[in-house]
TORPA-4810 file (N, C-alpha, C, O; in nm, 3 decimals):
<nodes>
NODE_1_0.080_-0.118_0.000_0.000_0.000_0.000_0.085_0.126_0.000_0.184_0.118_0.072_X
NODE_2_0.066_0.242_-0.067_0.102_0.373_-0.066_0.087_0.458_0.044_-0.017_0.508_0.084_X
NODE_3_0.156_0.466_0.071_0.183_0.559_0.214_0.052_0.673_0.167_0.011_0.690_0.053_X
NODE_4_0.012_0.727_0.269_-0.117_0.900_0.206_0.020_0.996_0.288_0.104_0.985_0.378_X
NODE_5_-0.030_1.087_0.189_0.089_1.211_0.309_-0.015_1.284_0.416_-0.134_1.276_0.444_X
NODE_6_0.082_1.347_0.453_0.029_1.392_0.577_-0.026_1.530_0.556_0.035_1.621_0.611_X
NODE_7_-0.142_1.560_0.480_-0.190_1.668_0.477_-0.228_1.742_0.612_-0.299_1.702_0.705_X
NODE_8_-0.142_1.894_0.593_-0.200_1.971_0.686_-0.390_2.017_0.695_-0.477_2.000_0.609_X
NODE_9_-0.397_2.063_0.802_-0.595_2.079_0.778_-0.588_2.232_0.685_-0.503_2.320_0.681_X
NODE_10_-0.650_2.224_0.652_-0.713_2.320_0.546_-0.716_2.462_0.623_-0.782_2.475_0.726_X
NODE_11_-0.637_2.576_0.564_-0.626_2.712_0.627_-0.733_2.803_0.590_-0.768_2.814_0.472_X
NODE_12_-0.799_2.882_0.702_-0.906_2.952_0.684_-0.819_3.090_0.672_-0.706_3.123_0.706_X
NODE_13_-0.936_3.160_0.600_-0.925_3.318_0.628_-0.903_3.379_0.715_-0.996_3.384_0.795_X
NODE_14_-0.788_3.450_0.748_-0.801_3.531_0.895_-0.898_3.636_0.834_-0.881_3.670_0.717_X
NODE_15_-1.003_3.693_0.911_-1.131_3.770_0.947_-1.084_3.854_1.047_-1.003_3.838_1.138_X
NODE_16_-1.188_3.995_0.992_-1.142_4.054_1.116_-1.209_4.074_1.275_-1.190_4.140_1.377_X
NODE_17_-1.322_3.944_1.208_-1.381_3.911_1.359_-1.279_3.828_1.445_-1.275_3.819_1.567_X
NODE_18_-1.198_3.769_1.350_-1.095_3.648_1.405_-1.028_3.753_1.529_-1.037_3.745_1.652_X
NODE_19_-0.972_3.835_1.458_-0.845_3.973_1.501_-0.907_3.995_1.641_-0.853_3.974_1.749_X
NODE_20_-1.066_4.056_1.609_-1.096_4.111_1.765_-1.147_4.009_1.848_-1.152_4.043_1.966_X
NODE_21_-1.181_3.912_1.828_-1.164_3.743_1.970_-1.074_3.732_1.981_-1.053_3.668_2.084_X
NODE_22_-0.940_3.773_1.906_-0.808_3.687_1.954_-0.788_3.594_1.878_-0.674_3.589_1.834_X
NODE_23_-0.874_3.496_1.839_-0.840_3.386_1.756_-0.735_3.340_1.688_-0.710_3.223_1.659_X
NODE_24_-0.648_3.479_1.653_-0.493_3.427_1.512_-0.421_3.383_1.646_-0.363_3.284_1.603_X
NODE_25_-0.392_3.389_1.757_-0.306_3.393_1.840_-0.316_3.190_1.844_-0.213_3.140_1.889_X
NODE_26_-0.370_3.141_1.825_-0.369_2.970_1.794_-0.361_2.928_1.618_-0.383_2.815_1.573_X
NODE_27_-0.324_3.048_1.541_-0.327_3.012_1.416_-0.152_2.895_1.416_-0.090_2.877_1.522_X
NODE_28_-0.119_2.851_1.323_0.048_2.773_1.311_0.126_2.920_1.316_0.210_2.943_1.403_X
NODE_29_0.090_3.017_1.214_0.203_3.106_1.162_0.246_3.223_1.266_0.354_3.281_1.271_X
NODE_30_0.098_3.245_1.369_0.190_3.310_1.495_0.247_3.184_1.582_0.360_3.185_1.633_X
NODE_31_0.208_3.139_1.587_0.287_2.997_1.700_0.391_2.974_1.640_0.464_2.920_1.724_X
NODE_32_0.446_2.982_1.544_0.596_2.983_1.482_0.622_3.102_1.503_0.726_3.102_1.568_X
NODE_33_0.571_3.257_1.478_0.690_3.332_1.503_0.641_3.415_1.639_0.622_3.537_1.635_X
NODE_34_0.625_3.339_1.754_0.562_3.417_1.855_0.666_3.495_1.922_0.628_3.565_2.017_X
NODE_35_0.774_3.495_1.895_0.898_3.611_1.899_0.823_3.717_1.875_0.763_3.775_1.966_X
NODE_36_0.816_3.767_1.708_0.720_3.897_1.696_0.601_3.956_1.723_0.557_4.071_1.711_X
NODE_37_0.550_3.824_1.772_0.440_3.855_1.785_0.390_3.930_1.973_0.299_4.005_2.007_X
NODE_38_0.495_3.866_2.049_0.519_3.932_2.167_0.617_4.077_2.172_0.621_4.174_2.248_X
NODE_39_0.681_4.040_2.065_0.734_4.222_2.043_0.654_4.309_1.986_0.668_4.425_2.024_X
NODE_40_0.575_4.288_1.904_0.438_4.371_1.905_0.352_4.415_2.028_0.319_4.530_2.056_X
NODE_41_0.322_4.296_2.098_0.267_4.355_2.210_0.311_4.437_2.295_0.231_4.513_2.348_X
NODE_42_0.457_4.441_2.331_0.505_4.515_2.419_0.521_4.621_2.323_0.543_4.723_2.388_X
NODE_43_0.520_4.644_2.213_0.507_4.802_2.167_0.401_4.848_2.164_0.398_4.971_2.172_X
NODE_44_0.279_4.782_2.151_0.121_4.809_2.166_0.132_4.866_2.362_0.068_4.959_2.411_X
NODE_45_0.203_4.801_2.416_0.152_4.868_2.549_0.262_4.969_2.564_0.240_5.060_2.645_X
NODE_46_0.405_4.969_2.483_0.430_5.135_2.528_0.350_5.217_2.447_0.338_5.324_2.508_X
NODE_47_0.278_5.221_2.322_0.237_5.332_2.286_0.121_5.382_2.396_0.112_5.501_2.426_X
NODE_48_0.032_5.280_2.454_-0.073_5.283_2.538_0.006_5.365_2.672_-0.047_5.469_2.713_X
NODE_49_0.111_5.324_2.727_0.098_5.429_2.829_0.193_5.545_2.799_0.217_5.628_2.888_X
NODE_50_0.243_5.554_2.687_0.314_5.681_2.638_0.217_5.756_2.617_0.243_5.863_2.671_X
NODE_51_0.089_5.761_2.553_-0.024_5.807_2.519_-0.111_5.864_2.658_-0.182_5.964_2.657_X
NODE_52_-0.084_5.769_2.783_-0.129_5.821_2.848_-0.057_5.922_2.986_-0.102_5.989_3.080_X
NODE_53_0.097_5.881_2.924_0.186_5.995_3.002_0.194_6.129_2.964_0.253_6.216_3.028_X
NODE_54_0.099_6.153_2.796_0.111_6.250_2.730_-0.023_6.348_2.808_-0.018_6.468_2.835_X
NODE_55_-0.112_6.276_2.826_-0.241_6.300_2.858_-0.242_6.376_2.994_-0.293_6.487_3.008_X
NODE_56_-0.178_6.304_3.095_-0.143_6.349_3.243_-0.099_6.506_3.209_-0.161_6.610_3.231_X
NODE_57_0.069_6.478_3.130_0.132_6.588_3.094_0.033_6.778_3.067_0.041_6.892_3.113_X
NODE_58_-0.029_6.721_2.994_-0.152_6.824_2.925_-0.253_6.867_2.995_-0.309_6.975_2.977_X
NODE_59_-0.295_6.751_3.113_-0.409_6.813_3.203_-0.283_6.950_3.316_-0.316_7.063_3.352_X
NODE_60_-0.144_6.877_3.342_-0.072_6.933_3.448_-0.095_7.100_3.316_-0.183_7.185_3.324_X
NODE_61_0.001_7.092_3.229_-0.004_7.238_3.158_-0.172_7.308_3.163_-0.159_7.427_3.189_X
NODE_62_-0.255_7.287_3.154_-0.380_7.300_3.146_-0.413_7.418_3.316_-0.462_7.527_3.347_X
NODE_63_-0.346_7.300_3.375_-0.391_7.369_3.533_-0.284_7.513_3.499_-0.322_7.630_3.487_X
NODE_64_-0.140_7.459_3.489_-0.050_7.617_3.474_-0.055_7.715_3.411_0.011_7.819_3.423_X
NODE_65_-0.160_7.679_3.317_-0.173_7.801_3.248_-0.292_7.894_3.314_-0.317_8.013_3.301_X
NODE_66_-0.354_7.791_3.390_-0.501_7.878_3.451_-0.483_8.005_3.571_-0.550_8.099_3.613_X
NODE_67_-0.344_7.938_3.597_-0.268_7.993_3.717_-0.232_8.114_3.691_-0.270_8.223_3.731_X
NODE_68_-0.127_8.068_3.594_-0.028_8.155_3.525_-0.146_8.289_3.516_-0.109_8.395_3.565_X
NODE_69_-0.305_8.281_3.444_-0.410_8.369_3.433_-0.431_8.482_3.555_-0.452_8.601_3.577_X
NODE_70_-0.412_8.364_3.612_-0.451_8.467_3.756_-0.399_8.559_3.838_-0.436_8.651_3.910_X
NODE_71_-0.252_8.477_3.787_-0.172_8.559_3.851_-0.121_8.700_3.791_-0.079_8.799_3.852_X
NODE_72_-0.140_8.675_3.641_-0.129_8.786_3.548_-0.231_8.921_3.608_-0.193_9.035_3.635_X
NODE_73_-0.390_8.854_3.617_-0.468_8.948_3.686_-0.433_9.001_3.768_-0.414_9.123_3.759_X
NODE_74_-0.412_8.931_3.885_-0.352_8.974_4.025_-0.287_9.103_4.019_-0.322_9.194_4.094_X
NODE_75_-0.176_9.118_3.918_-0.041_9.116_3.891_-0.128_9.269_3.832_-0.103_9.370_3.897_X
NODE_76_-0.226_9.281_3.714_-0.250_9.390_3.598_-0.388_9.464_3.774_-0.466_9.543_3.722_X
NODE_77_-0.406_9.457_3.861_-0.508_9.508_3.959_-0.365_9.564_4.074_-0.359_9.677_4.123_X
NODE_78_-0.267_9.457_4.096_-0.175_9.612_4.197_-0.097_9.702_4.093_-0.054_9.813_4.124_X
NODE_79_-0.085_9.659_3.998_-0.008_9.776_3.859_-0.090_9.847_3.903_-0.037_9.944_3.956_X
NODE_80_-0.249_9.850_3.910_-0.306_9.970_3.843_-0.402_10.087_4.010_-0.471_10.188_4.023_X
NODE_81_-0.351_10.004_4.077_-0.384_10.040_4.241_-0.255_10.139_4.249_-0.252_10.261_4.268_X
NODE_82_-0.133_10.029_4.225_0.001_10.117_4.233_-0.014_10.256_4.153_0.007_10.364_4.208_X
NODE_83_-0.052_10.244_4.028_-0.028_10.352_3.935_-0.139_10.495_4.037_-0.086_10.602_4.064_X
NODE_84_-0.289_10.464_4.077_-0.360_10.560_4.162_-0.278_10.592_4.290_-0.289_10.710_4.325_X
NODE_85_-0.200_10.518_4.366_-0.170_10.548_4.416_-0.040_10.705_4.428_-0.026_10.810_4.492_X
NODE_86_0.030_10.626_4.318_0.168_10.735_4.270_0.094_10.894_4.207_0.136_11.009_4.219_X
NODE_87_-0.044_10.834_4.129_-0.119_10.965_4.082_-0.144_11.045_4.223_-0.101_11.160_4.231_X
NODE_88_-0.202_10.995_4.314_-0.210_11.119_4.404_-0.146_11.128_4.509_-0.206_11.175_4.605_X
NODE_89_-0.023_11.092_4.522_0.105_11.145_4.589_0.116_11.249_4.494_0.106_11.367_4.528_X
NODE_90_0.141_11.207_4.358_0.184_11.327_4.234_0.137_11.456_4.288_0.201_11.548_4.339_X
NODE_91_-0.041_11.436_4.255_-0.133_11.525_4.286_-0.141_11.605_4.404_-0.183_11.720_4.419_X
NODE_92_-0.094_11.525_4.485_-0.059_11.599_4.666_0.044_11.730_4.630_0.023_11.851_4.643_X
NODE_93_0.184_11.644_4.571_0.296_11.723_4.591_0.248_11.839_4.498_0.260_11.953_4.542_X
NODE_94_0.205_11.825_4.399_0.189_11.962_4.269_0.091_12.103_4.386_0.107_12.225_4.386_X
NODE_95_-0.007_12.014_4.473_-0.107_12.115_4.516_-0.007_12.221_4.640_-0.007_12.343_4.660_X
NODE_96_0.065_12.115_4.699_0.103_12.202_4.751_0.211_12.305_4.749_0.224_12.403_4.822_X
NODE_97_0.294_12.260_4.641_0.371_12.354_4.526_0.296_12.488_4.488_0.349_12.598_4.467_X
NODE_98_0.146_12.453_4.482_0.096_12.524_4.420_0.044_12.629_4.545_0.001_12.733_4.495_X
NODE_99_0.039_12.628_4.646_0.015_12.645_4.807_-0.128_12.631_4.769_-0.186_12.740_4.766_X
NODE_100_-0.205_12.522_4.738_-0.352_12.460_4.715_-0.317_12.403_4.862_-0.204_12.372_4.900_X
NODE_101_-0.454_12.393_4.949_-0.513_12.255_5.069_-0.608_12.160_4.969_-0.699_12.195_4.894_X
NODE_102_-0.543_12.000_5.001_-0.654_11.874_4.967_-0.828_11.953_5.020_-0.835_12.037_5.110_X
NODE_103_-0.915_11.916_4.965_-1.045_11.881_5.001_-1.093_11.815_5.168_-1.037_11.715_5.212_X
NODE_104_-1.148_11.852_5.206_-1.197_11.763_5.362_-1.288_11.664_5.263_-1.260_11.547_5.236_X
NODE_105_-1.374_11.721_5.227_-1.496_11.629_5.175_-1.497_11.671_5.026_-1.465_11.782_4.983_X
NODE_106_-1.545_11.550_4.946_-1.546_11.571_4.832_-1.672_11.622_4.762_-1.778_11.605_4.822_X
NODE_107_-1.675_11.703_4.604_-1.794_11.764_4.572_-1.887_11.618_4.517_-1.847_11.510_4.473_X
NODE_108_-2.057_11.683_4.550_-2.133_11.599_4.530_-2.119_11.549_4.348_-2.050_11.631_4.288_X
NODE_109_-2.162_11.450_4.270_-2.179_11.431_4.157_-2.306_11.475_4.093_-2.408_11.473_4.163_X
NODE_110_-2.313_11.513_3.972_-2.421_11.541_3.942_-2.487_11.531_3.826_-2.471_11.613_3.735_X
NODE_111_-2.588_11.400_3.816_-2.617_11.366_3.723_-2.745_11.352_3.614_-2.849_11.290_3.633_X
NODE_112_-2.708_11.427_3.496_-2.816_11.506_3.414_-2.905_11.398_3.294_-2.865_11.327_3.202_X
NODE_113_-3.003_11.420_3.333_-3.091_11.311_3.235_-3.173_11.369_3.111_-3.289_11.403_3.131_X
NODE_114_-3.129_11.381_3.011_-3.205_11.430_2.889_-3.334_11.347_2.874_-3.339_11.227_2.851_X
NODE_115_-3.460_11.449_2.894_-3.550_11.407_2.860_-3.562_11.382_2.731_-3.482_11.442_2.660_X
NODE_116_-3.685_11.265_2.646_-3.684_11.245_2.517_-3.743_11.333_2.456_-3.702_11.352_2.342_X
NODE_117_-3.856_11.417_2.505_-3.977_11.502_2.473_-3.884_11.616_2.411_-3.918_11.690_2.319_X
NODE_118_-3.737_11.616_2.491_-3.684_11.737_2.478_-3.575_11.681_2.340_-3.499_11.765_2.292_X
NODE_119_-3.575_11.567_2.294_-3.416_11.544_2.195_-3.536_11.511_2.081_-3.479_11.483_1.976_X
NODE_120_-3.638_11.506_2.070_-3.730_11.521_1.937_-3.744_11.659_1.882_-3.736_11.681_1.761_X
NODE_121_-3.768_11.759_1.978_-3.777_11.863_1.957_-3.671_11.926_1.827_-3.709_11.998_1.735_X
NODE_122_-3.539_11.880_1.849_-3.440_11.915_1.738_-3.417_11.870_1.604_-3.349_11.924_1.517_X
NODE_123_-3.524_11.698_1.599_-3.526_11.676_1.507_-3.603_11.751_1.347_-3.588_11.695_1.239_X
</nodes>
């Protein structure tokens, strides 16, 4: 009798339903080169937490810049306290150069309301 050879079983399609069960991972051709196929993975998980060291990174800048905001404000409110302030030292020294006395109390404001009856009239 004639020997039969030893046919391998019949190779299916890898699918890409195969891919997301996992399934190629028992195919022959990764089980022969499961060298690469574990060096893939470990580059699949540095990109995964490089990706997420990037992420951390961006929330931290995110907060410093909010800071950085505030402090700018902070920063543009005594500029401009400072600047009133230096105005009336200024204002002190000129008055009394001028032999002017400061005010005790200051003058009332007084504020004028144009009637409408009266801004038709010109039209």
């Amino acid at each position: 009798m004639a020997k039969r050879k030893n046919n391998p079983r019949p190779k299916r399609k890898l699918t890409f339903s195969d891919i997301l069960k996992g399934n190629f991972i028992y195919r022959d051709e990764f089980v022969k080169n499961w060298k690469l196929g574990l060096e893939i993975l470990i580059l699949v998980f540095a990109v995964i937490y490089t990706g997420h060291l990037a992420g951390q990174k961006i929330k931290r800048i995110n907060t410093l810049k909010e800071t950085a905001e505030e402090y700018k404000s902070r920063n543009a409110f005594a500029q401009s306290r400072l600047i009133k302030v230096k105005m009336e030292s200024h204002l002190g020294k000129e008055m009394v150069m001028d032999s002017l006395m400061p005010l005790e109390s200051h003058p009332h404001k007084l504020l004028i309301k144009i009637d409408s009856t009266h801004g038709s009239e010109n039209r």
